[in-house]
Structures are given as structure tokens and as C-alpha cells.
C-alpha positions, 0 to 999 in steps of 0.5 A: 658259565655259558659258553666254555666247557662246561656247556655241556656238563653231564653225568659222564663227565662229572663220573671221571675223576679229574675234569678235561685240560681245558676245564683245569686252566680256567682261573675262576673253577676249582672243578674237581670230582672227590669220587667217581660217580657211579652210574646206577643205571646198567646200560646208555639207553636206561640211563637217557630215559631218566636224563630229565629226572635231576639237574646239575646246577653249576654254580648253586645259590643257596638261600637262608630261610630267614634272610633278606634275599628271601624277604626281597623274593616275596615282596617283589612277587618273584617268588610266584615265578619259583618254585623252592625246595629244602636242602634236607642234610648238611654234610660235612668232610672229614678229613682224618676218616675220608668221609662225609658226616651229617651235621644236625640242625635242631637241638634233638637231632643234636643229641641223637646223632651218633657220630658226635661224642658227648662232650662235643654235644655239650660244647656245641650246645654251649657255643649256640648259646654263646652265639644267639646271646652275644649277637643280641647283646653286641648288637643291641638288637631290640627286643620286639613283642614278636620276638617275645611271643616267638614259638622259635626255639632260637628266638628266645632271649638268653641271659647273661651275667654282667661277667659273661657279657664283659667277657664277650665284649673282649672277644668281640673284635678278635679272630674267631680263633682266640675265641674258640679255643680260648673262652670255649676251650672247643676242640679242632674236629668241633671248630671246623663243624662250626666254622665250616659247616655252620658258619659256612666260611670259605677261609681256612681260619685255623692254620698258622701258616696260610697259603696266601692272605685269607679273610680273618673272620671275628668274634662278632662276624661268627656270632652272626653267621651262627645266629642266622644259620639258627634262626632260618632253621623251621620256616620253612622246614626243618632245614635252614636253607632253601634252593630254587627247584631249576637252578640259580639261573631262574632267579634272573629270569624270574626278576626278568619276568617282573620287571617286564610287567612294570 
């Protein structure tokens, strides 16, 4: 993103609610402000004392707890060049009340939360199980020792009856969809929390009547995105995901800093 307009992004422009005509012909950026930001601080000068307090990170990479990136970051030694925080909520838009709504992590913040009806509860409780179940038995993960005596609470072994595992392997290989509404009879606001906010897919997967050509995401695809969603969650916080304190540009300056002690 170094050297177009964004250069020199602030708090000024991302108060407008629509980016310059320069910003909006670039091909690769859908920059575009939902809500005007509203400046908490009553005058220019207030405002430029605080300046350096936050950071504005143009193309942020969020990291999963539990993932190979993260793995890689230790083994290397970079992570002695970064420092990380959690992302503490998960928001997610609803579109038919014009607002963001926060998506529970564990299965206690599942049952308190209040913007969840009962029956959507229950269903999202019972898609988890369908997803660590059948990620685990369609991909013949082993079952180690360490995964035995795991404390984590999605890391436990979930049975399944011969007829539930058959039923699995039938949707393994169909679009997500099928699955959703079909074996699991989930509803439409349910299916975007899990598809979008869970699952974290960039592609519209419930229209029947696409803009363009999209990505179509499988059964087995969405079980694996689940389960790694779940399995980060309490490892390093009660979040899943984690994000470097500087912005993703310190990544690259971080494996820059390794290599050239080797």
C-alpha cells in the first residue's frame, strides 16, 4: 500500500464517509467508511497530543492461535522481534437491523449472550459438534496421547453413531449450503454467523444468483475452518485470534531481523 493515496491515511479521512476519487479507481481496494467516525477529542490540538496512542493498520493479518504461521513465528525466533495482542470481540453486521452484534467465543459466553435466540443456541452448539466430529473422522486425524489428556474443551473426542458418520461422508464433498440447511435445518441469520464470522469466508455462499463467479465452499472445507476457529480459542486468550501490536508490516521486518543473523 506504500506510495498512493493511502500514504497518508488518518483519522480525517477515515471520518468522511466516502474515500477521495483517487482512493475509489484503485482496482485492488473496496475502501469504503460504513459510519462516519466521530472524533472524541473537542479540538485539532487535543487531538495531535494523542496522535501516537492507536494505529491504523491498512491491510491487517490476523493470525489464529493455533495455526502453522504462528508455530513458524516461534520456531524461527521472530516472535522475540513482536509483540502480540488478542483481538478481544468478534463483530459481526447485521444487516436487517443496521448494526454490529458480538459473536460469542466459548460455549458460556454462548449461552449468555442475549442477542442469540434459544433455538439458534441450540443449533449453534449442535453444528460445533457436527463440525470437530467430522473433521476428525473425515480426515482420520490420529488420536495422540496429548490430544487424550488435552484439558481443551474442543479437543475432546466427540462419538458418532455409524448413521451420523454415513450421513457426514454424503455431505462431505457438497456445497456448504446443502449441508446447512438440509442435515441441520440451520436458519438464514445462523448460516451467515457461521459462514461469515466463524468460518470467516469472503464469499457470498447462500445466493442463488452470484454477481460473478465465487469460490463454492464444501462441507468438509467448513468443517475445517470451524475446528480451527474452535481449537485456537484459550491459548493464548479467551480469543482465537491474535494481531501483531505494529501492524503486519512488522512481520517482514521481524523475519528480516532473523535472517540477517544467519
Amino acid at each position: 500500500m506504500f506510495g498512493n493515496i493511502f500514504r497518508h491515511l488518518t483519522c480525517s479521512l477515515v471520518s468522511k464517509p466516502h474515500p477521495s476519487p483517487a482512493a475509489s479507481t484503485l482496482p485492488y481496494t473496496g475502501f469504503q467508511t460504513l459510519k462516519p467516525f466521530k472524533s472524541p477529542f473537542p479540538s485539532e490540538t487535543e487531538y495531535r497530543r494523542f496522535s501516537r496512542n492507536f494505529n491504523i493498520d491498512l491491510q491487517p493479518k490476523v493470525l489464529y492461535s493455533k495455526s502453522l504461521s504462528v508455530e513458524e513465528l516461534i520456531r524461527s525466533g521472530c516472535s522475540n522481534y513482536l509483540e502480540f495482542q488478542n483481538v478481544t470481540k468478534n463483530y459481526f453486521y447485521q444487516s436487517e437491523e443496521d448494526k454490529f452484534v458480538q459473536i460469542p467465543f466459548s460455549k458460556s459466553e454462548v449461552f449468555s449472550n442475549t442477542f442469540l435466540t434459544f433455538k439458534e443456541k441450540r443449533q449453534l452448539v449442535k453444528v460445533i459438534e457436527a463440525c470437530l466430529a467430522g473433521y476428525d473422522k473425515l480426515s482420520q486425524v490420529e488420536l495422540t496421547q496429548a490430544k487424550i489428556n488435552s484439558t481443551h474443551i474442543y479437543e475432546k473426542e466427540i462419538e458418532l453413531s455409524k448413521e451420523e458418520l454415513s450421513r457426514l461422508l454424503a455431505y462431505k464433498d457438497k456445497h456448504i449450503r446443502e449441508f446447512l440447511e438440509g442435515e441441520m435445518q440451520v436458519e438464514k441469520r445462523m448460516q451467515d454467523i457461521l459462514l461469515y464470522a466463524l468460518g470467516n469466508i469472503n464469499e457470498n455462499q447462500i445466493t442463488d444468483k452470484p454477481e460473478r463467479e465465487v469460490e463454492n465452499v464444501t462441507t468438509f472445507q467448513f468443517f475445517s475452518r470451524i475446528q480451527k476457529y474452535l481449537r485456537s480459542i484459550g491459548y493464548y486468550g479467551d480469543s482465537p485470534f491474535l494481531l501483531c501490536n505494529y501492524g503486519s508490516s512488522e512481520y517482514s521486518q521481524a523475519f528480516s531481523r532473523i535472517g540477517s543473523l544467519y
